[in-house]
C-alpha positions as CSV (number, residue, x, y, z in Angstrom):
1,X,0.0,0.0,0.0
2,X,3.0,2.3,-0.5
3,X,0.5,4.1,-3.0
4,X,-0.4,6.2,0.0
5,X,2.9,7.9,0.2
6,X,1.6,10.5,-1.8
7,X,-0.3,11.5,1.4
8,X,2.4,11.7,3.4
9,X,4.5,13.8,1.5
10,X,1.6,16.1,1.3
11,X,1.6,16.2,5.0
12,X,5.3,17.1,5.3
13,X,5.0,19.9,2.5
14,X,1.6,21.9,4.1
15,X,3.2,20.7,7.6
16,X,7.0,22.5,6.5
17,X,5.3,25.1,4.0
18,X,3.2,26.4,6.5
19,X,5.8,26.9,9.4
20,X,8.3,28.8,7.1
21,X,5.4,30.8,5.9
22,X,4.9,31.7,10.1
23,X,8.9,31.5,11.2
24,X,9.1,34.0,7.7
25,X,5.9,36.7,8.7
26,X,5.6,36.6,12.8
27,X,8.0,37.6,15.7
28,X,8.6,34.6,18.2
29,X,5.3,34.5,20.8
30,X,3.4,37.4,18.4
31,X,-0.8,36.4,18.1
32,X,-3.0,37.2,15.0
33,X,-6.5,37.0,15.6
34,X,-8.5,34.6,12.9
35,X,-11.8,34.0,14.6
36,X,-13.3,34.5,17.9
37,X,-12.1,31.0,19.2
38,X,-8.6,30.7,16.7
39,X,-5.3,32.7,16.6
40,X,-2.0,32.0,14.8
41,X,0.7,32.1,17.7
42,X,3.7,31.5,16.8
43,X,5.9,29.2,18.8
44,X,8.8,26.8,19.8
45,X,8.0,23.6,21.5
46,X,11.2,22.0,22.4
47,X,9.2,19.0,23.9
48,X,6.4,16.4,23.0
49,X,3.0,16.6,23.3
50,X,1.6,19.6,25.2
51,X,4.8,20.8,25.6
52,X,5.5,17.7,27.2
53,X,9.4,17.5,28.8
54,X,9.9,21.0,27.3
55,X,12.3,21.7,30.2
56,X,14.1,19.1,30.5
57,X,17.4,20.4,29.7
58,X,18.1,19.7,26.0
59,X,18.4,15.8,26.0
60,X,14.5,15.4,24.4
61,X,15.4,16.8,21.5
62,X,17.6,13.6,20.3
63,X,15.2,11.6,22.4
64,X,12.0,12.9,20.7
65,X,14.4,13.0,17.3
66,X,14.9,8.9,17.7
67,X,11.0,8.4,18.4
68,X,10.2,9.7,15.9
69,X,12.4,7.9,13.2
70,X,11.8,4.6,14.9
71,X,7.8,5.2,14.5
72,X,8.6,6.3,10.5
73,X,10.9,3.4,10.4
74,X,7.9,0.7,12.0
75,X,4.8,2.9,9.8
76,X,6.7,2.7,6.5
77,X,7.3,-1.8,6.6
78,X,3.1,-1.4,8.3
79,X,2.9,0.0,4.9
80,X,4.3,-2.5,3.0
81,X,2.8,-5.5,4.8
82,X,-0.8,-4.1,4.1
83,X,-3.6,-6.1,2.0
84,X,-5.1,-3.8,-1.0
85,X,-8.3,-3.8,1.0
86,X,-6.6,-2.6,4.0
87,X,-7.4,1.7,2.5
88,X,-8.2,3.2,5.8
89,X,-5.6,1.4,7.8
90,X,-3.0,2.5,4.7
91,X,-4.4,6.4,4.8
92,X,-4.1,6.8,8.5
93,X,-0.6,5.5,8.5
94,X,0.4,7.7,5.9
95,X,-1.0,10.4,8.0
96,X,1.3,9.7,11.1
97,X,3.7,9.0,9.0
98,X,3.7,12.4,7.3
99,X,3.0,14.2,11.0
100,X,5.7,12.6,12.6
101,X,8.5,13.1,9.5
102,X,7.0,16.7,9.7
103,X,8.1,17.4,13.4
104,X,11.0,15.4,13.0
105,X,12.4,17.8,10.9
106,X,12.0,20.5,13.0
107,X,13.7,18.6,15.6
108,X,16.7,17.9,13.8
109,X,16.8,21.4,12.0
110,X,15.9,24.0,15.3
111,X,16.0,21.3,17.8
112,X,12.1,22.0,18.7
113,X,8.9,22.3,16.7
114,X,7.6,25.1,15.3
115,X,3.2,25.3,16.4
116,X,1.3,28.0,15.6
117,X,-2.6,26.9,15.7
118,X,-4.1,28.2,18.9
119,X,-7.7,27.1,19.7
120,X,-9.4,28.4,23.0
121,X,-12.2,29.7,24.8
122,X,-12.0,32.7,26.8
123,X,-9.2,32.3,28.9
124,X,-8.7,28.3,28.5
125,X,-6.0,27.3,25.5
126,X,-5.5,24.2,23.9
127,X,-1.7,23.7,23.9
128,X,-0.4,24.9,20.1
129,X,0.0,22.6,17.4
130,X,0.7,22.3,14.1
131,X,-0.6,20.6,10.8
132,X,2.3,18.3,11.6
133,X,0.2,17.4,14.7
134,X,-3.1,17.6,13.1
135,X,-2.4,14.8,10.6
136,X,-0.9,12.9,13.2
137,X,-4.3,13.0,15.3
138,X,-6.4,12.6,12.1
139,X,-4.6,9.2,11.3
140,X,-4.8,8.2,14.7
141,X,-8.6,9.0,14.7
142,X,-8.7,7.4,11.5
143,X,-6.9,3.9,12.6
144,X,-9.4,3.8,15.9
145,X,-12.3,4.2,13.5
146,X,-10.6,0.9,11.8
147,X,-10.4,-0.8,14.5
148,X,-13.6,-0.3,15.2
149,X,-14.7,-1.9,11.7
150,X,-15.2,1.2,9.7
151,X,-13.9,0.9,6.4
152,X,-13.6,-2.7,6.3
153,X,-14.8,-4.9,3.1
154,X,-14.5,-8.2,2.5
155,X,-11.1,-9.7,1.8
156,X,-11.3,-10.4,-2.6
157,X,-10.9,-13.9,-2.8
């Protein structure tokens, strides 16, 4: 099901495209209001998710760097191994795959990630994220959904 690779690669190039387009037009910590509920804020998360072992002193970076190559490394031969009717399954892999390539780079390039999509409510923030993140979350909605027997069809014979 390697067929799917497209999607990942359009993951990575929104995902990159998108945080040189921020890095390139904002100041570090600077907000633009979109909607009542959604801002761009630019920032750096040097850790996982929701800033997760952001202070830890530097080491999470090669850590988080390593993760994240051994989960592309285990997605890409999931890839492989899939049956043709296996299309969800091979979708929402290529999402993760594509998110976690996405923040890898960052990792290896700045040493954190670049997130920039704030969602809140008055004073309550989801952590920032990226589209990096949102594919990640999409495939991992998407493989539960799976799991769950959406998407399946009968095995061709």
């Amino acid at each position: 099901m390697l067929k799917w690779l497209w999607l990942s690669l359009l993951a990575v190039v929104l995902d990159q495209g998108s945080k040189l387009a921020i890095a390139a037009s904002m100041q570090l910590y600077e907000s633009i209001q979109i909607m009542p509920f959604f801002k761009l804020t630019y920032v750096h998360n040097t850790g996982a998710a929701f800033s997760f072992l952001s202070e830890a002193g530097g080491w999470q970076r090669w850590f988080f760097a390593g993760l994240a190559l051994a989960i592309s490394i285990v997605i890409a031969v999931w890839l492989t191994r899939l049956k043709r009717h296996e299309t969800l399954l091979a979708v929402a892999l290529a999402l993760v795959l594509g998110g976690a390539i996405g923040n890898l780079i960052d990792r290896l390039a700045y040493g954190y990630v670049i997130d920039f999509l704030d969602v809140y409510y008055e004073s309550w923030h989801w952590p920032a994220f990226n589209i990096a993140d949102s594919a990640i979350t999409l495939g991992v909605i998407l493989m539960l959904a799976e799991s769950f027997g959406l998407g399946h069809s009968k095995e061709p014979v």
